[in-house]
C-alpha positions in Angstrom: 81.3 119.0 241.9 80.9 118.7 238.2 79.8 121.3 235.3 76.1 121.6 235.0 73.6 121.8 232.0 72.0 125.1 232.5 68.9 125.5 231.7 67.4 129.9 231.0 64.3 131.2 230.8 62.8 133.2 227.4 61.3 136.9 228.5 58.4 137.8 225.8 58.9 141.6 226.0 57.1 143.1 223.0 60.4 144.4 221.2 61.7 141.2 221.3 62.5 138.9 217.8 60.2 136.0 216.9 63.7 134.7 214.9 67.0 135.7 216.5 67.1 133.4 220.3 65.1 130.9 218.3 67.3 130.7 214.9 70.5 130.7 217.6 69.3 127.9 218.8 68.2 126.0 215.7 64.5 125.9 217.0 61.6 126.7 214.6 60.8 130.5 213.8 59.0 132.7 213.9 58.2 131.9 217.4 54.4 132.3 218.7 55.6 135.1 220.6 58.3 137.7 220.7 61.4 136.7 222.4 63.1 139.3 223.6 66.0 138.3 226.6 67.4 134.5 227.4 68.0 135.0 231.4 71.2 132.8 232.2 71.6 133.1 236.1 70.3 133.2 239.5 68.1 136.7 239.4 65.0 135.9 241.3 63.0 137.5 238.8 63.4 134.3 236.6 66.1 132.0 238.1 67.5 129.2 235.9 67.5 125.8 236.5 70.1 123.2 236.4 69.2 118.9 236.6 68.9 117.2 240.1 68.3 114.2 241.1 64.2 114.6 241.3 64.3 117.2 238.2 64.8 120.7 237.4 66.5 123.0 240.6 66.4 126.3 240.6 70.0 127.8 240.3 69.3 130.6 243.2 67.8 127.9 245.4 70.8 125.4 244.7 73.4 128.6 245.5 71.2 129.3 249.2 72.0 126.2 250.0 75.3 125.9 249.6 77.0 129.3 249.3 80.6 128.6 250.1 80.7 125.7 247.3 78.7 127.1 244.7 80.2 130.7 245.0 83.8 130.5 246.6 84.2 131.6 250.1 85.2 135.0 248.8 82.6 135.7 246.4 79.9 134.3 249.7 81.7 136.7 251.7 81.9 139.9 249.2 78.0 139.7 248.0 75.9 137.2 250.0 74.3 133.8 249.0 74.1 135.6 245.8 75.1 134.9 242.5 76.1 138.7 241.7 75.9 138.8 238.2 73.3 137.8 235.2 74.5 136.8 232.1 71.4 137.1 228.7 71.2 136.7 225.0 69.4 140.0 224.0 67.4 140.3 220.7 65.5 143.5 219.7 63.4 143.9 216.9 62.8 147.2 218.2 64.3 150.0 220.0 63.8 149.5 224.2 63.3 152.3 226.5 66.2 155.1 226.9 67.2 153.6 230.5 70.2 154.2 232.8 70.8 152.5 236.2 71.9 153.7 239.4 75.4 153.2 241.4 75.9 150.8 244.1 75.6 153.3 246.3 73.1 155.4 245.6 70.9 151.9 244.7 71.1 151.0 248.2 70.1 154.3 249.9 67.4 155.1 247.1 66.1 150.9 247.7 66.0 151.2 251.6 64.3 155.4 251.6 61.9 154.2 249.1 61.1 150.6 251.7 60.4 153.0 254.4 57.9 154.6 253.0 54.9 153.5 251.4 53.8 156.7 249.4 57.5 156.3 247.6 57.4 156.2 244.0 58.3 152.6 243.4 61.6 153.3 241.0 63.9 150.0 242.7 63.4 146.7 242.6 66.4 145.5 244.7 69.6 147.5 246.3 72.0 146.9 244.0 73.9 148.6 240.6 73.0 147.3 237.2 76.2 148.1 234.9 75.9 146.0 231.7 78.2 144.7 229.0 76.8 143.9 225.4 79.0 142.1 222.9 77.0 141.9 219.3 76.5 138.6 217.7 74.8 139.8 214.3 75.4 143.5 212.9 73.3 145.5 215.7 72.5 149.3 216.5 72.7 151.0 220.0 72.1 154.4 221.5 75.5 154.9 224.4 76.1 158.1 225.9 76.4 161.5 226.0 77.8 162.8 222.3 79.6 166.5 222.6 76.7 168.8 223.4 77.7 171.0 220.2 77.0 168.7 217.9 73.6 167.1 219.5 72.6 171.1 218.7 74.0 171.4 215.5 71.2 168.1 215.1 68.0 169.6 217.1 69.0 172.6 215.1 68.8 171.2 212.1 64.9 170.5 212.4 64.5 174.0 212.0 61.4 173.8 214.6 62.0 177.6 216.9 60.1 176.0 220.0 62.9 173.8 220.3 65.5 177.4 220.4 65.8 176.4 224.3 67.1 172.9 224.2 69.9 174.2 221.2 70.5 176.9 223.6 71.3 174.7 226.3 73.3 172.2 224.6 75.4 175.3 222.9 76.4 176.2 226.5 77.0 172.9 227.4 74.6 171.9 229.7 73.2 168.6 229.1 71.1 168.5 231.9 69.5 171.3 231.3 68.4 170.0 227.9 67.5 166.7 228.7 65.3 168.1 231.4 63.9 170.8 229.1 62.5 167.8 226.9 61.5 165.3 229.5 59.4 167.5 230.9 57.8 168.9 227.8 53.9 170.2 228.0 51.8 166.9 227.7 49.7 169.0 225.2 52.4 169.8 222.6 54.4 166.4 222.8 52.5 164.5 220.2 52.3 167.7 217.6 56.2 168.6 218.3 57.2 165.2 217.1 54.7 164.9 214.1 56.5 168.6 213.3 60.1 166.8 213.6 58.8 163.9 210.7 57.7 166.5 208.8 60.7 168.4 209.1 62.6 165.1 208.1 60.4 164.5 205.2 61.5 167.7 204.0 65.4 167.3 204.1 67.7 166.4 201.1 69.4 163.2 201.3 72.9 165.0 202.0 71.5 166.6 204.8 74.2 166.6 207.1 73.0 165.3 210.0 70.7 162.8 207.4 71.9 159.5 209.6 70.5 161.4 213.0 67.3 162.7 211.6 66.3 159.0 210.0 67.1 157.6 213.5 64.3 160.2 214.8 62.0 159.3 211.9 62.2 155.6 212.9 62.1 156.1 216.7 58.7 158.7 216.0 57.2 155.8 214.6 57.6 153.6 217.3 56.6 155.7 219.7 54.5 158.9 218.3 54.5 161.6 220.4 57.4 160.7 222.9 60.4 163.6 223.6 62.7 160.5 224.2 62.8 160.4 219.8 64.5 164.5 221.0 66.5 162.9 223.6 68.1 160.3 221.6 69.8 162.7 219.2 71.9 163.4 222.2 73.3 160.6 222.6 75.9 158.4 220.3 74.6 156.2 217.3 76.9 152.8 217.8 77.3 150.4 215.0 78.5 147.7 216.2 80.2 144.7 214.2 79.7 141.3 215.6 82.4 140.7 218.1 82.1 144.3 219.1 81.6 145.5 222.8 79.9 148.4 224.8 79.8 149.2 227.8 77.1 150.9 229.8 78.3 152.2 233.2 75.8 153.6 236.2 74.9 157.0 235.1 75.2 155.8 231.0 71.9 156.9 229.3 71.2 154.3 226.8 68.6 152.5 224.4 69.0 149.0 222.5 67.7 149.8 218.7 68.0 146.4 217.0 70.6 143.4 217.0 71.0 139.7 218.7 73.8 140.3 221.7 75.5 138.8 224.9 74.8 140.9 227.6 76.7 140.5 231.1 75.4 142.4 234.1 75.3 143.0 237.9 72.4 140.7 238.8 69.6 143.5 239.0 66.8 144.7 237.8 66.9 148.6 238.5 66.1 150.4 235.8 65.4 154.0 235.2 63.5 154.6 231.9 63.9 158.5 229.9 61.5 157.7 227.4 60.7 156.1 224.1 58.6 153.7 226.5 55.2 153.6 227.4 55.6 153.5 231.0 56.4 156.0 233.8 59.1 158.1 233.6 60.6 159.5 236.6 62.5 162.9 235.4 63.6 163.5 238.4 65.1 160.6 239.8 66.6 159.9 236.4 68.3 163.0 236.6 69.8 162.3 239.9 71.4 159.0 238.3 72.8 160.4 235.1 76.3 161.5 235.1 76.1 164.2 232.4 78.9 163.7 230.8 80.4 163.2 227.0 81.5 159.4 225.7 83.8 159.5 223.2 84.0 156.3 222.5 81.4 154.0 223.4 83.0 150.6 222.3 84.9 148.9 225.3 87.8 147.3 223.4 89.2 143.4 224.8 92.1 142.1 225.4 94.2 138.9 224.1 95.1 136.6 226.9 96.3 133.7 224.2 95.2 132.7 220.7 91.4 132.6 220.9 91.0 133.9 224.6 89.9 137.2 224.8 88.8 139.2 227.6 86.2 142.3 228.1 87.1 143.6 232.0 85.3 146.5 233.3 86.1 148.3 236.9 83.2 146.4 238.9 83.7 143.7 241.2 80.5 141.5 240.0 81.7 140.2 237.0 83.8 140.0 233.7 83.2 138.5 230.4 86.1 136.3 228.5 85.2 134.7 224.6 87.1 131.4 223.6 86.9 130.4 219.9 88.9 127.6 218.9 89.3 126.4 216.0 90.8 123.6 213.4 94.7 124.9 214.2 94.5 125.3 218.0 94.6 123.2 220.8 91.8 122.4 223.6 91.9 125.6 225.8 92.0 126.3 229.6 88.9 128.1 230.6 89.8 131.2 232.1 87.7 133.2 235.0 87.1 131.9 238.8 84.4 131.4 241.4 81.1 130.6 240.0 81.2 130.7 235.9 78.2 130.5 233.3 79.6 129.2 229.9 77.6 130.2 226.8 77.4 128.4 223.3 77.6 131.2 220.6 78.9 128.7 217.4 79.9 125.6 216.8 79.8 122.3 219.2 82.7 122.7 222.0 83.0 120.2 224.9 83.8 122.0 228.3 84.7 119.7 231.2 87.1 118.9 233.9 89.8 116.9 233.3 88.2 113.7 234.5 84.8 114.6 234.3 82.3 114.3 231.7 82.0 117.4 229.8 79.2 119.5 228.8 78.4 120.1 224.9 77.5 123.6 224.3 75.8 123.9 220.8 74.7 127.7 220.0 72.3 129.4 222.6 72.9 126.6 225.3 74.9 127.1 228.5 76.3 125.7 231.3 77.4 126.3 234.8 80.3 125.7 236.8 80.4 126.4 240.8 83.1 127.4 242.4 84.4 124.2 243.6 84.9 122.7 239.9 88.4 122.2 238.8 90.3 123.2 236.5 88.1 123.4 232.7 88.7 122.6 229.5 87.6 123.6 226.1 87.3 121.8 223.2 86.0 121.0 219.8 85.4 123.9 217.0 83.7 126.9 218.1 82.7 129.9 220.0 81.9 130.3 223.9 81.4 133.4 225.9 82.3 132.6 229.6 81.2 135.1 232.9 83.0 135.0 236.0 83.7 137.2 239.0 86.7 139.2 239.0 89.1 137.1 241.8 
């Protein structure tokens, strides 16, 4: 076996940049089109492709074929002729949906109740979790979890609007659910004029105000998406800055929303995803409430650890995958790539040369990747540079 050119696929979703993925990559911008999510992996949905010896192959048709030597006997045995995790480069011009994804178990039961029956809300695409890493490549802004309840009223509060007394009321006691429910499921008819009130109440504020950062956040969110409580819900949650370098993570149950930013993301390969607004499609309020875990993050950034000068990895407490970054540079040596099983290697700077040690390597320039089945040796890295590197947990 050797280490493979890998080859993703470009999603166009409408908050996507038309100059991140493209400037990554050194390709002309602005793109024709909004590109949103580079898919690197074996998800159905959009499969990528390696070369064979009559062209392009599909990376989920190569792995059917051959699961023990692609994946590891192990990894075959633990998931299926599946490659369980999907790596992207994410870049949002634009805030996504507040989403959160289910367990593994609940995914499984909620997949296989809504198969057997066709009057089922369709809410699953597969039966599997979809916990997510993000590591920031440029400066870039997230919504990630539950803040303390006390201070998302002291915010809601603070737009001085009395229709909203119930949802500060709730969040006083602590109940979260109660107050995410409470604006989920707001009257249709009052939606659009509560959140032109909430502008105007921002309009209104000083620049000190003291929850000025928050209620900016809500003006720029209402005018994305007029008239949607999700612009309430996401004072709930915490505002993450994130330097490049930087990590969160986003656990089943972790309500959520992307706001702006280039990123690696690392995931469980699905596509479940259960949206609590700022999004023009369907919202489920009460299956997403059976999926959130109601609970306060204090602090969203998942911190990495050293394994040697320029290794460093993010592991989180799933069996599908972690996430290791090699940068080397003028002062250190080639590097032993570290992870096991099936890898995808990602260019993030630089030009650095990963290969076996007899093989012919792979040059990953910024925004290209390659993949290694299970059955390649040993790897090396080398040259000046930065590479992020997914694996399964062994």
């Amino acid at each position: 076996m050797t280490v493979y050119p890998l080859t993703g696929v470009i999603r166009p979703y409408a908050w996507g940049s038309r100059t991140a993925i493209a400037g990554l990559q050194g390709r002309p911008a602005p793109t024709a089109e909004p590109e949103a999510e580079l898919w690197l992996g074996a998800h159905p949905g959009d499969p990528s492709t390696v070369p064979g010896p009559a062209g392009p192959v599909h990376l989920d048709g190569l792995i059917a074929g051959d699961p023990a030597g692609q994946l590891g006997e192990d990894v075959a045995e633990r998931f299926g002729p599946r490659l369980p995790y999907l790596m992207k480069i994410l870049a949002a011009a634009a805030p996504l949906s507040l989403q959160a994804h289910p367990d593994a178990a609940y995914a499984k039961e909620a997949f296989a109740r809504q198969e057997a029956d066709p009057e089922a809300p369709k809410n699953y695409t597969d039966a599997h979790h979809k916990p997510e890493i993000l590591v920031a490549l440029t400066p870039f802004e997230a919504l990630c979890g539950f803040r303390p309840p006390s201070t998302a009223a002291d915010v809601i509060a603070g737009f001085a609007l009395p229709r909203l007394d119930p949802v500060v009321t709730a969040l006083r006691s602590g109940d979260l659910s109660e107050a995410v429910r409470l604006l989920l499921t707001w009257p249709e008819d009052d939606r659009k004029p509560l959140i032109d009130d909430v502008v105007t109440a921002i309009a209104a504020h000083p620049a000190d105000h003291p929850h000025a950062d928050s209620h900016r956040l809500a003006g720029k969110l209402a005018d994305h998406y007029p008239g949607d409580p999700g612009v309430l819900v996401a004072m709930l949650l915490n505002l993450v800055r994130l330097a490049p370098g930087e990590a969160i993570w986003m656990p089943a149950g972790n309500l959520h929303a992307y706001l702006n930013g280039l990123g690696v993301e690392l995931m469980a390969a699905s596509d479940n995803v259960l949206r609590g607004g700022l999004t023009p499609k369907r919202v489920d309020v009460a299956e997403l409430l059976r999926v959130l875990r109601f609970e306060v993050l204090d602090d969203p950034l998942l911190h990495p650890h050293d394994l040697a000068p320029g290794v460093t990895a993010w592991r989180v407490p799933v069996p599908d995958f972690e996430l290791y970054r090699i940068t080397l540079t003028a002062d250190r040596p080639p590097a032993r790539v570290p992870g096991s099983g099936p890898r995808i290697l990602l260019g993030a700077e630089g030009d650095v040369h990963v290969g076996e040690e007899h093989g012919i390597p792979v040059t990953l320039h910024p925004g290209t990747a390659a993949y290694a089945p299970a059955d390649t040796g040993p790897l090396t890295a080398a040259g000046l540079g930065t590479i992020f590197v997914a694996a399964v947990p062994a």
